[in-house]
C-alpha positions as CSV (number, residue, x, y, z in Angstrom):
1,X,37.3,10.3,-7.8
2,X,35.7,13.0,-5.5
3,X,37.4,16.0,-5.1
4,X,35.5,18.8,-3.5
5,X,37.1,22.2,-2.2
6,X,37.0,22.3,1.7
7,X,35.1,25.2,3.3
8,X,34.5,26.4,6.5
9,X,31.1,26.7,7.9
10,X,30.8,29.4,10.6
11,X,27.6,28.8,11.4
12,X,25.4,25.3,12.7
13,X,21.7,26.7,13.1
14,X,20.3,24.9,15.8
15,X,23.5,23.1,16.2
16,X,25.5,22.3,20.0
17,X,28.6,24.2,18.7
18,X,27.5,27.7,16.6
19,X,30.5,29.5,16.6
20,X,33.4,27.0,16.2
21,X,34.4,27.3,12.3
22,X,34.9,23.5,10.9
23,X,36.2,22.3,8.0
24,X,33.9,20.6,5.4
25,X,34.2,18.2,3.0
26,X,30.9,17.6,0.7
27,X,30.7,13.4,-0.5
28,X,28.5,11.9,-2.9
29,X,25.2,14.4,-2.1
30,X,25.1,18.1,-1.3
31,X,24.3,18.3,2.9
32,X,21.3,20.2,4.2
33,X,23.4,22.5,6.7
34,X,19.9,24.9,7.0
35,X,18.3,22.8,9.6
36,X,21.2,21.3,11.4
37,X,20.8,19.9,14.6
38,X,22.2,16.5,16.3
39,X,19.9,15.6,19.0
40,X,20.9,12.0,20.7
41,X,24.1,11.8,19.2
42,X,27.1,11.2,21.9
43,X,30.6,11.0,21.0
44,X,31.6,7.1,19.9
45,X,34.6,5.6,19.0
46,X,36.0,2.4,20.1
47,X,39.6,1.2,19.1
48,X,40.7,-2.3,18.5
49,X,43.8,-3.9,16.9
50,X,45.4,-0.8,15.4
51,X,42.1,0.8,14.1
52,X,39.0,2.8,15.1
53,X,36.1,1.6,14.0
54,X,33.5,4.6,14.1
55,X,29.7,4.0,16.1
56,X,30.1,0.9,17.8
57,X,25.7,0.2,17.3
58,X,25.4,-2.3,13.6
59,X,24.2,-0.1,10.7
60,X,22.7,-2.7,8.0
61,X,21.8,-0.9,4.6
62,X,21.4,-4.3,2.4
63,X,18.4,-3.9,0.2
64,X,17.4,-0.5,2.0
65,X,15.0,1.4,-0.3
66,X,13.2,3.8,1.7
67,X,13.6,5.4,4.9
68,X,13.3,9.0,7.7
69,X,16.7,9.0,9.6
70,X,16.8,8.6,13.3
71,X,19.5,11.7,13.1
72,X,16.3,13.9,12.8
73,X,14.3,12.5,16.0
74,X,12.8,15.5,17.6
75,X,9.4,14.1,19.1
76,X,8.5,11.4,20.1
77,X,5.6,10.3,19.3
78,X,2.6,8.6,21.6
79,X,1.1,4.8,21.2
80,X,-2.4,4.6,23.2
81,X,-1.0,6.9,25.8
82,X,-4.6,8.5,25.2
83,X,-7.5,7.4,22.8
84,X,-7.0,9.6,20.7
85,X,-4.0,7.7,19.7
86,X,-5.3,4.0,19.5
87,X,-2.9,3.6,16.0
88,X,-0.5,6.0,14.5
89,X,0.7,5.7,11.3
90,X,3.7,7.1,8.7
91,X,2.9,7.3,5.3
92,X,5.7,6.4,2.6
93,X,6.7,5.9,-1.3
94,X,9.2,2.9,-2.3
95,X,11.6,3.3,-4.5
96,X,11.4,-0.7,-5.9
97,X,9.1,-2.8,-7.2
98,X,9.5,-5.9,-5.4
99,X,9.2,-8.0,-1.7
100,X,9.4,-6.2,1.3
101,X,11.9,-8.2,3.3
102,X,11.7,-6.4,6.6
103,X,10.9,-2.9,8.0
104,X,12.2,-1.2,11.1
105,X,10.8,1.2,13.3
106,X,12.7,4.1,16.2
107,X,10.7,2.9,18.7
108,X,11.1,2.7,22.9
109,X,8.4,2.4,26.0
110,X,7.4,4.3,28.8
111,X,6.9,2.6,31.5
112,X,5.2,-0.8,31.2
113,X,2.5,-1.9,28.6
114,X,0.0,-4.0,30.3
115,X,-2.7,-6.6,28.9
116,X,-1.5,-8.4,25.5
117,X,1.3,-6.3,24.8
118,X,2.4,-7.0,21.6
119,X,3.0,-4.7,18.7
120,X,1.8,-5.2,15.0
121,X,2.8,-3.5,11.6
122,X,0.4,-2.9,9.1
123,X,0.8,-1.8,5.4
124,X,-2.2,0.1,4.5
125,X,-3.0,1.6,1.2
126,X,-3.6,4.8,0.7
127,X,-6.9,6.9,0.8
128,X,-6.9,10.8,0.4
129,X,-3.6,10.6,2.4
130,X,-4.2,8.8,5.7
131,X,-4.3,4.8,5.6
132,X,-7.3,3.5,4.1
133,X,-8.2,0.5,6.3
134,X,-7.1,-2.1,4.2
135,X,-4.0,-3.8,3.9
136,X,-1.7,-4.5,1.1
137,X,-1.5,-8.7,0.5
138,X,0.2,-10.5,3.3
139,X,0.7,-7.3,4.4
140,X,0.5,-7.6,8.3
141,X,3.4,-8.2,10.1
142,X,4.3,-11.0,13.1
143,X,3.8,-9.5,16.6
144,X,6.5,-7.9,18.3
145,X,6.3,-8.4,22.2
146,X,6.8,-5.5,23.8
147,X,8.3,-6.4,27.2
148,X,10.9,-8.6,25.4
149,X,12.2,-6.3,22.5
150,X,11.5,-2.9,24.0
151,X,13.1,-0.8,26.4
152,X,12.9,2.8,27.8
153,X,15.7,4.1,25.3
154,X,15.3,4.4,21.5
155,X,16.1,1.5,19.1
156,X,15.6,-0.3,16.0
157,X,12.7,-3.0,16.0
158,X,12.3,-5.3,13.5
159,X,9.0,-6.3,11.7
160,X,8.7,-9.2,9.7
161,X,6.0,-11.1,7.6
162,X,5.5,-14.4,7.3
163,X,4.9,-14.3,3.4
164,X,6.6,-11.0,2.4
165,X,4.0,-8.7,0.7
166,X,5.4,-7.0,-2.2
167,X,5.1,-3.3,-2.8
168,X,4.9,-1.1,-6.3
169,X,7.4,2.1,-7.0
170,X,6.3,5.0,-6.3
171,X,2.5,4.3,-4.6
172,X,1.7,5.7,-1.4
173,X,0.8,3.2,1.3
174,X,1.0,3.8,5.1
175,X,2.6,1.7,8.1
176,X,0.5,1.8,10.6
177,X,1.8,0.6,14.2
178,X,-1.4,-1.2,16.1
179,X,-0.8,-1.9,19.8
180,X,-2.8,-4.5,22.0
181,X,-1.8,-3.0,25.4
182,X,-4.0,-1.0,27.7
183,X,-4.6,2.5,27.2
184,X,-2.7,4.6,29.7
185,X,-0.8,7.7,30.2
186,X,1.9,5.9,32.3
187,X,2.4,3.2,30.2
188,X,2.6,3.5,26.7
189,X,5.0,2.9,23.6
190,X,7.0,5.8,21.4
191,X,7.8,6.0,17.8
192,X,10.4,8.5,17.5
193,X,9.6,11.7,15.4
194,X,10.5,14.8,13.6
195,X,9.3,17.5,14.1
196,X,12.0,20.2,13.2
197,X,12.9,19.6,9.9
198,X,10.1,17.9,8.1
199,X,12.0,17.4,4.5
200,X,10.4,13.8,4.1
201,X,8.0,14.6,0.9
202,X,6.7,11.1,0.2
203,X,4.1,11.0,3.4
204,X,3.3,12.5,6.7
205,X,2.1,11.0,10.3
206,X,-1.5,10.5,10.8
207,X,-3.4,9.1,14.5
208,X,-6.3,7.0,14.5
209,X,-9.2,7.5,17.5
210,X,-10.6,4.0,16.7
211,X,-13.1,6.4,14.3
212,X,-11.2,8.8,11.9
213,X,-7.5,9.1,10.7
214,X,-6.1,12.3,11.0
215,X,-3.5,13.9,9.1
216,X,-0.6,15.0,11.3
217,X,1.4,17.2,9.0
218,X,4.2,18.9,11.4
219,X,6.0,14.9,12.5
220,X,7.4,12.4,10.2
221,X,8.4,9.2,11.9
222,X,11.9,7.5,11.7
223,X,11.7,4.3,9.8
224,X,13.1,2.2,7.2
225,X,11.4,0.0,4.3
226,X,13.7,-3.3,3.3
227,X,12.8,-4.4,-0.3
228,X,14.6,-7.3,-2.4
229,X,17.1,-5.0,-4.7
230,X,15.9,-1.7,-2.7
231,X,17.5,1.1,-4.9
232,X,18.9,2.9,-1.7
233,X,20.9,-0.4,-0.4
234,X,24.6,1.1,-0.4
235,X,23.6,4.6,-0.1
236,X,25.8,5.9,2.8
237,X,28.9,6.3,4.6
238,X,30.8,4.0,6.5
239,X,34.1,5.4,7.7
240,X,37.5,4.1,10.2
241,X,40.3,5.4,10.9
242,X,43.7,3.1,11.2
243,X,45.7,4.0,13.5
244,X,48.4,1.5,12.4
245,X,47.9,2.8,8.2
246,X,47.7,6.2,9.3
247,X,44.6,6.9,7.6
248,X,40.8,6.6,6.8
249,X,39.0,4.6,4.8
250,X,35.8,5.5,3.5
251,X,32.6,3.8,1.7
252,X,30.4,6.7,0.0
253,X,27.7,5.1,-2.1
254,X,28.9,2.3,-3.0
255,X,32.8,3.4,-3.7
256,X,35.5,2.8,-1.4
257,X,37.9,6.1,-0.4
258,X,41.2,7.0,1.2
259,X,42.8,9.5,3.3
260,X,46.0,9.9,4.3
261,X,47.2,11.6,8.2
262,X,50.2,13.1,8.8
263,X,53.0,12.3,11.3
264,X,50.8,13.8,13.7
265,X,47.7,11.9,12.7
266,X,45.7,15.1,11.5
267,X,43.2,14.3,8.4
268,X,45.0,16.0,5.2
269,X,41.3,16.2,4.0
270,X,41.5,14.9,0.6
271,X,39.8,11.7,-0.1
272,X,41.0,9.3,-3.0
273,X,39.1,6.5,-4.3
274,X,40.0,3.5,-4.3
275,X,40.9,1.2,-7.7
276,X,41.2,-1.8,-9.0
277,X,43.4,-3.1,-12.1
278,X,40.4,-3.5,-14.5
279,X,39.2,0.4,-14.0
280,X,42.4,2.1,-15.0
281,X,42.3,4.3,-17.7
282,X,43.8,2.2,-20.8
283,X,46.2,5.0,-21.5
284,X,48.0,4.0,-17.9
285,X,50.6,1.0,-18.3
286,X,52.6,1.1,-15.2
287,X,51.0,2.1,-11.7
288,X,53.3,1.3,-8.4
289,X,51.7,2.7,-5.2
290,X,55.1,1.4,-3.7
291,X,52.7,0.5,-0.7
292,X,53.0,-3.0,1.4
293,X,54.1,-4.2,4.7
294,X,57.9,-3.1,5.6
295,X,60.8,-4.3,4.7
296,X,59.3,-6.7,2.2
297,X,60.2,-6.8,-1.3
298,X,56.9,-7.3,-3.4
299,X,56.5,-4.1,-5.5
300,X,52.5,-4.2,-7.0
301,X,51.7,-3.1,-10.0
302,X,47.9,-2.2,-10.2
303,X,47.9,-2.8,-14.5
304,X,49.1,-6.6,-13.8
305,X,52.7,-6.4,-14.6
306,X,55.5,-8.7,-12.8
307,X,57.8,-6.4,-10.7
308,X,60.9,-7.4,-9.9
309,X,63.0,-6.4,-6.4
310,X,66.6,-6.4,-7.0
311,X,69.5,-6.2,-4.8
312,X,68.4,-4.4,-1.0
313,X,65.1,-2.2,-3.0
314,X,62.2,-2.8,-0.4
315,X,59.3,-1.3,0.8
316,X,59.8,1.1,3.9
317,X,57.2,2.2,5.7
318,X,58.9,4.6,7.8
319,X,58.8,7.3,4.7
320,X,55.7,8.0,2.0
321,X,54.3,10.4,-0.1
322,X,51.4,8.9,-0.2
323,X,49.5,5.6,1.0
324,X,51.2,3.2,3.6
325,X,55.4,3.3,2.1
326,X,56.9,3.9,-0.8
327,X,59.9,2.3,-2.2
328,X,63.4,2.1,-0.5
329,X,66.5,2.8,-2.3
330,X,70.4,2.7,-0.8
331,X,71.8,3.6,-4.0
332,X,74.3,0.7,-4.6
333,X,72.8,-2.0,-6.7
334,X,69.3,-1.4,-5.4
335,X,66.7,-1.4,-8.0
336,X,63.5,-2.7,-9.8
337,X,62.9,-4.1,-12.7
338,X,60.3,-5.4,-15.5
339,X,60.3,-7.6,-18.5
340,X,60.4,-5.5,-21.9
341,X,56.9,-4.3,-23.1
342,X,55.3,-2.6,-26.1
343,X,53.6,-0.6,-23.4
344,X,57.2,0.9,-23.5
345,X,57.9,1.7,-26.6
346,X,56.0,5.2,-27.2
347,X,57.3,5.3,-30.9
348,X,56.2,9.1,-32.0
349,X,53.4,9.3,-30.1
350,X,52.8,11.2,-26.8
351,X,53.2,9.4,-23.6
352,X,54.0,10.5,-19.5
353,X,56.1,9.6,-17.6
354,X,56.0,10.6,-13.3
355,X,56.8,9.7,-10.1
356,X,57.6,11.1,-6.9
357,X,61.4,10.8,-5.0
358,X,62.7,11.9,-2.3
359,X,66.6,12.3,-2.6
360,X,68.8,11.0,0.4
361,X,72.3,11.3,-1.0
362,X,73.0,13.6,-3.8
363,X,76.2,14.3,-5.2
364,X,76.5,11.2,-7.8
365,X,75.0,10.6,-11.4
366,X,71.7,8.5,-10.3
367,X,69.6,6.9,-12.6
368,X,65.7,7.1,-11.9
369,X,64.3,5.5,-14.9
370,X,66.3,3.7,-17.9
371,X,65.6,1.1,-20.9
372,X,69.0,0.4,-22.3
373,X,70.3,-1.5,-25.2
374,X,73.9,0.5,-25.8
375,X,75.1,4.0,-24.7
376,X,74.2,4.8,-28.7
377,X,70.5,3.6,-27.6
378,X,68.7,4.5,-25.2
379,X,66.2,6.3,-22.9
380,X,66.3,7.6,-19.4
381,X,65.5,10.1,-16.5
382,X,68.6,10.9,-14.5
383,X,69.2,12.9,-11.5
384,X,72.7,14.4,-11.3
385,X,75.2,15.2,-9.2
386,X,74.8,19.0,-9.5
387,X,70.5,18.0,-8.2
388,X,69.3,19.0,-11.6
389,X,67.1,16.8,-13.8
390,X,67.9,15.3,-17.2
391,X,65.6,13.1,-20.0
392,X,67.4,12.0,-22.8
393,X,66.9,9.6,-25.4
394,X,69.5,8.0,-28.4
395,X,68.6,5.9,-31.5
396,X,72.2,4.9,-33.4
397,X,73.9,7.4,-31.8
398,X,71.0,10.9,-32.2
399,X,69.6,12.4,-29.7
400,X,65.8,11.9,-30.6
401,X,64.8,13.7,-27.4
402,X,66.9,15.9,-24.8
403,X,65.4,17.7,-21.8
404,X,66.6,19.1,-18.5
405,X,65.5,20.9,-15.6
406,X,67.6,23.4,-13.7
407,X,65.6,23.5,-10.3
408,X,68.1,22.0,-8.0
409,X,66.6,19.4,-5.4
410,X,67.7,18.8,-1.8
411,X,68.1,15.7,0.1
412,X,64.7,14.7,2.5
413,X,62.6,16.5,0.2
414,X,59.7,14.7,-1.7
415,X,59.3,16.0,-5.6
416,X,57.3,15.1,-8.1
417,X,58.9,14.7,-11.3
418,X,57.2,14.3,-15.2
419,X,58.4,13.9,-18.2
420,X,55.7,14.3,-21.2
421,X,55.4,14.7,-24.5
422,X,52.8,16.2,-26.4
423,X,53.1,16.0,-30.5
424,X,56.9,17.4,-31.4
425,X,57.2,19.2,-27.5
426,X,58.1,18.2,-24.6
427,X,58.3,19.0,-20.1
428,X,60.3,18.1,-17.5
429,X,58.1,19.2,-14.5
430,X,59.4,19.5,-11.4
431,X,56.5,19.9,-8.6
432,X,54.4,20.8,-11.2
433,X,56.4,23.6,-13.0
434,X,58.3,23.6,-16.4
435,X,59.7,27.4,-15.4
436,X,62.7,25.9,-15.1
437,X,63.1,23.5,-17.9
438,X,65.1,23.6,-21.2
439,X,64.5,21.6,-24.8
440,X,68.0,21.0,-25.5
441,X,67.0,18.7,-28.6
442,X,62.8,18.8,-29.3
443,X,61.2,16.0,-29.9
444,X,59.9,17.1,-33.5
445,X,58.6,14.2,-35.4
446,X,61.6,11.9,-33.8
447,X,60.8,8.5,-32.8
448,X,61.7,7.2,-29.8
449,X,63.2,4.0,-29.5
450,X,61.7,0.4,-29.8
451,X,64.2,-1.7,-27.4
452,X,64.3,-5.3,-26.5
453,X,65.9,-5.0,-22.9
454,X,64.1,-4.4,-19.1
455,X,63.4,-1.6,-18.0
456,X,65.1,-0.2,-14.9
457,X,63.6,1.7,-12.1
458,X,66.2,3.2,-10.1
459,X,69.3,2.4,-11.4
460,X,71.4,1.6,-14.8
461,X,71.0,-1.1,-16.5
462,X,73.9,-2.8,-14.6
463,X,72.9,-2.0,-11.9
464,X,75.0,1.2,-11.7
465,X,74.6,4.4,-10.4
466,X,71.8,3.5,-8.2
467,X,69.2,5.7,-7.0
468,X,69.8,6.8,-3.0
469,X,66.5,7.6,-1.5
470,X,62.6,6.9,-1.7
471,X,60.4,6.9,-4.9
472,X,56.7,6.5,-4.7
473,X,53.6,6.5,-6.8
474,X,55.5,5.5,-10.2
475,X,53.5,5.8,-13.0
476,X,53.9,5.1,-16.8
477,X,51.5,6.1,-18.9
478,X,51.0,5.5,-23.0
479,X,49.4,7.0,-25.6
480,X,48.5,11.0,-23.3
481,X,49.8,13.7,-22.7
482,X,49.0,14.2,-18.7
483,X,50.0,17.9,-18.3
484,X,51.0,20.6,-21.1
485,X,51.4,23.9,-18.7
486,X,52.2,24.1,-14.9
487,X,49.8,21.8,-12.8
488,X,49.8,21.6,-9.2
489,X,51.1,18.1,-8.1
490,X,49.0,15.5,-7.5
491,X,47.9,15.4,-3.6
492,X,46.5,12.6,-3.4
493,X,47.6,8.4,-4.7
494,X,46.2,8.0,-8.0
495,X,43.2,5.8,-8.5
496,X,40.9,4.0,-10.7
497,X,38.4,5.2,-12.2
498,X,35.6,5.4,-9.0
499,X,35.4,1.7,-8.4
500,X,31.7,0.0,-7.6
501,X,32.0,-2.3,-4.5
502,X,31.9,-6.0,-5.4
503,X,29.5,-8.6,-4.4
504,X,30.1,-11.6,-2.4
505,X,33.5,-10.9,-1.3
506,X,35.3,-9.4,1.7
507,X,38.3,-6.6,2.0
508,X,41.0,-8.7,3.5
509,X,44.1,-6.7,5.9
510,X,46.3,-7.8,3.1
511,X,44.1,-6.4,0.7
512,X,44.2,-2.7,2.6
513,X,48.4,-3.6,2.5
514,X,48.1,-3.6,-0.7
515,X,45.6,-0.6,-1.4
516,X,43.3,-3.5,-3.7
517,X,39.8,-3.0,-2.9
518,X,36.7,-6.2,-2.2
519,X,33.8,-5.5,0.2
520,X,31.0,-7.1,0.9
521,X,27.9,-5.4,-0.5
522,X,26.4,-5.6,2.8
523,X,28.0,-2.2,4.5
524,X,26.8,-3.2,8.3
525,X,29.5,-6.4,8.0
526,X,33.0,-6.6,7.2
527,X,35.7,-9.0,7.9
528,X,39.4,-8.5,8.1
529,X,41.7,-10.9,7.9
530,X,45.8,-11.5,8.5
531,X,48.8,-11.2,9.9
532,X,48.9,-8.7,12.8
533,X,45.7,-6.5,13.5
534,X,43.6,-8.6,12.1
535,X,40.2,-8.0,13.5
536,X,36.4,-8.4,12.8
537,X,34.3,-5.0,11.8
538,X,30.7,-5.8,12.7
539,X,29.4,-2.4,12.5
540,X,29.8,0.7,10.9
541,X,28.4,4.3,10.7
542,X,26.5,5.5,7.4
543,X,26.2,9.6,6.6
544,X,26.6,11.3,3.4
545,X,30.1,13.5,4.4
546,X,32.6,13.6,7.4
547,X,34.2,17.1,8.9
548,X,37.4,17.5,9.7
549,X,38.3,19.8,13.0
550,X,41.6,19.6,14.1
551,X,42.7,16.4,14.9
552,X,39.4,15.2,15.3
553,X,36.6,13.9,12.8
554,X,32.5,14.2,12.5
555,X,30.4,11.8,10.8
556,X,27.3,13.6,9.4
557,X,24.2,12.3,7.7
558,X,23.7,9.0,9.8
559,X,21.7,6.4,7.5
560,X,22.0,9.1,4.8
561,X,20.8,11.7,6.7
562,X,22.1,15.2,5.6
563,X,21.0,16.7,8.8
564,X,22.0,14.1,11.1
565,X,25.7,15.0,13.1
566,X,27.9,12.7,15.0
567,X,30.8,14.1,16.8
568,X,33.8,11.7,17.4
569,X,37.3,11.5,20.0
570,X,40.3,12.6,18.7
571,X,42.1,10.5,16.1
């Protein structure tokens, strides 16, 4: 999981906006903030069934493996405006061994091309830095007519080959753009250019007067290289923002983030990866993001683990700590429970136990957690009628564990509550501190009961003195001790280990319901599918982080561009 601090930059050099501080939030690569500047960038953001779906233009990044963002275009740079510029060329480095597949140029016209006026992409080797002449195997590209695929304002344009040359890792070549149209200073084509930042180090421009190439050192043209397996095919961003989740999701690299709004729909600017049941950590057993559509009853456990709803418990959207809900309680006969486990039997060994509730009615013993066979054995969290906390455990009658927590909770108030125990100690945290807390009977070398009966979330085993509120992000965890001294609480859901995104499959609406996490490798398509806002993504902005203003969000680093800025509306 990421985590950076945010900051505040003060300062954009070169930026539209110099003086307005704006919170940052650094992703998978440290940003370039020196040469800032966001030239052609206009503010985008189009809304549809519930969500916003950032940059409405399709990003592709399949099998990317080299490219010069059009975020830095500064220049552009002349076709046979003049003879001195008959071909103009940008030299470059793949990353891959293997078949170039396509390559893309940031290309537009002035005015109209006369003659034959066609375009052709060459991939030259290299001699003493400028093309050499020759190209690579199969290495000339199909025309590209000009009149058809061109127009006055910048855009991609696609080259293809008819047998797709392949290229070696690490070897200079060139791509030289050839023209067949007229020479003239009225009517001419563009490739568009840097010439700000120059940071590209793997080649430079060079011009061609039909006699020599020159070396053009100050301009580096926009472009991308497509090669089968291309080492840079999921590096990016592509960020949304749900309206109707009250959040963002985020793809950085190839991982798949969170982030929660407020009621207010401000960012709360901490991102969260998103996991899946195979990358927990083995130590946790029991995971509940108490997340799902409201009012329905289907509690998910993350580890695999059947959950079951009993009497009124549902999920309720209308109150969370995290994620889309959490988990409604009225407090008679509402509970959850789940088949007996050795995952719940922690023996003498160290184990945590934590959750977050938010009280609704105190002023009655309330059980939170319990596995019960008698009254002589047992184990449970309880939250009692005076708001305090206890933990307590019996085996034939001992206490083998007794712990309580004098901070007294109020009702509409989230807490996050932990029991743990580390070798013969234990904590009852309450938001994180133990100030509070007393070891009425230590652990020592005790061991904690081995019992054949559910366990209860919420409620005694009978179903008695029910839990009355909300209780999110439960989690049970086996075999660690998760905090020893005062922590800050968790501000974020918990997730899986960073999760890679999977091949061949697409991130359903239910899926986001559920917080599970399959998308397509292919970051410029996604489908969505279900009840309600279900919609089709067919595009999707790539950077490498996203500030946070406000209410509002910016989308840096466009096709992994550190320099490249993207201001959006208000979310």
């Amino acid at each position: 999981m990421i985590k950076n601090a945010v900051s505040v930059i003060d300062d954009w050099s070169g930026g539209q906006d110099t003086k307005t501080p704006i919170l940052k939030m650094g992703l998978n690569k440290s940003p370039n903030m020196r040469n800032f500047h966001c030239a052609g960038v206009g503010n985008r953001l189009m809304r549809r069934g519930g969500f916003a779906k950032i940059n409405s233009s399709a990003v592709e990044s399949d099998n990317l493996d080299e490219y010069y963002s059009p975020g830095y275009q500064t220049y552009n740079y002349s076709l046979r405006d003049v003879s001195t510029y008959t071909q103009i060329s940008q030299g470059f480095k793949p990353n891959t061994s293997s078949t170039v597949t396509k390559i893309r140029l940031w290309l537009k016209k002035t005015g109209t091309p006369a003659g034959t006026d066609t375009l052709t992409l060459v991939i030259q080797t290299n001699s003493s830095g400028v093309p050499s002449g020759s190209a690579v195997t199969n290495g000339t590209s199909s025309t590209v007519d000009i009149s058809d695929t061109l127009t006055t304002s910048y855009a991609w344009v696609e080259f293809t080959f008819t047998t797709n040359p392949s290229l070696t890792a690490g070897t200079q070549y060139h791509l030289v753009l050839q023209g067949a149209f007229t020479i003239s200073t009225s009517n001419y084509v563009q490739w568009g250019a840097d010439n700000y930042d120059i940071v590209y180090a793997n080649g430079s421009m060079s011009y061609y007067d039909d006699t020599t190439w020159i070396t053009d050192n100050l301009y580096n043209a926009c472009f991308e290289v497509y090669i089968t397996n291309g080492s840079r095919g999921n590096d990016g961003v592509a960020v949304w923002d749900f309206a109707s989740k009250n959040m963002l999701l985020g793809i950085f690299g190839t991982q798949l983030y969170k982030m929660d709004k407020n009621s207010v729909g401000t960012p709360n600017g901490n991102w969260s990866a998103i996991g899946g049941g195979s990358a927990w950590d083995s130590y946790t057993k029991l995971l509940l993001h108490c997340d799902g559509v409201d009012a329905t009853t289907t509690f998910t456990d993350e580890i695999g683990k059947t959950v079951t709803a009993n009497g009124n418990a549902q999920i309720d959207t209308a109150q969370k700590k995290f994620g889309t809900a959490s988990g409604l309680f009225d407090g008679t006969g509402d509970y959850l429970s789940l088949a007996d486990s050795a995952d719940w039997n922690f023996g003498a060994g160290d184990f945590t136990i934590d959750f977050w509730i938010r009280p609704n009615a105190i002023g009655s013993l309330q059980f939170l957690y319990e596995q019960e066979l008698d009254d002589n054995n047992t184990i449970y969290i309880s939250l009692l009628a005076s708001g305090n906390l206890d933990f307590v455990s019996y085996v034939g009658g001992v206490l083998k564990g007794y712990y309580s927590n004098a901070t007294v909770l109020s009702n509409g108030t989230w807490y996050h509550i932990a029991i743990v125990r580390n070798g013969t100690t234990g904590y009852l945290f309450v938001n994180g501190s133990k100030n509070n807390s007393s070891e009425n009977t230590a652990f020592g070398s005790n061991t904690l009961p081995d019992l054949a009966v559910s366990l209860f979330i919420a409620a005694h085993n009978t179903g008695g003195s029910a839990f009355n509120g909300w209780i999110d992000e439960v989690r049970i965890s086996k075999g660690i001790a998760r905090w020893t001294a005062n922590f800050t609480p968790p501000t974020a859901a918990y997730s899986a280990t960073a999760l890679a995104i999977t091949s061949s499959r697409y991130w359903t609406f239910s899926d986001w319901q559920s917080g599970r996490a399959l998308i397509n490798t292919d970051i410029g398509l996604y489908t969505y599918t279900g009840a309600g806002n279900a919609s089709a993504v067919s595009a999707a902005p790539i950077g490498k982080f996203l500030v946070i203003w406000k209410n509002y969000a910016f989308v840096f680093g466009i096709r992994g561009s550190a320099n490249n800025g993207q201001s959006l509306l208000d979310i």
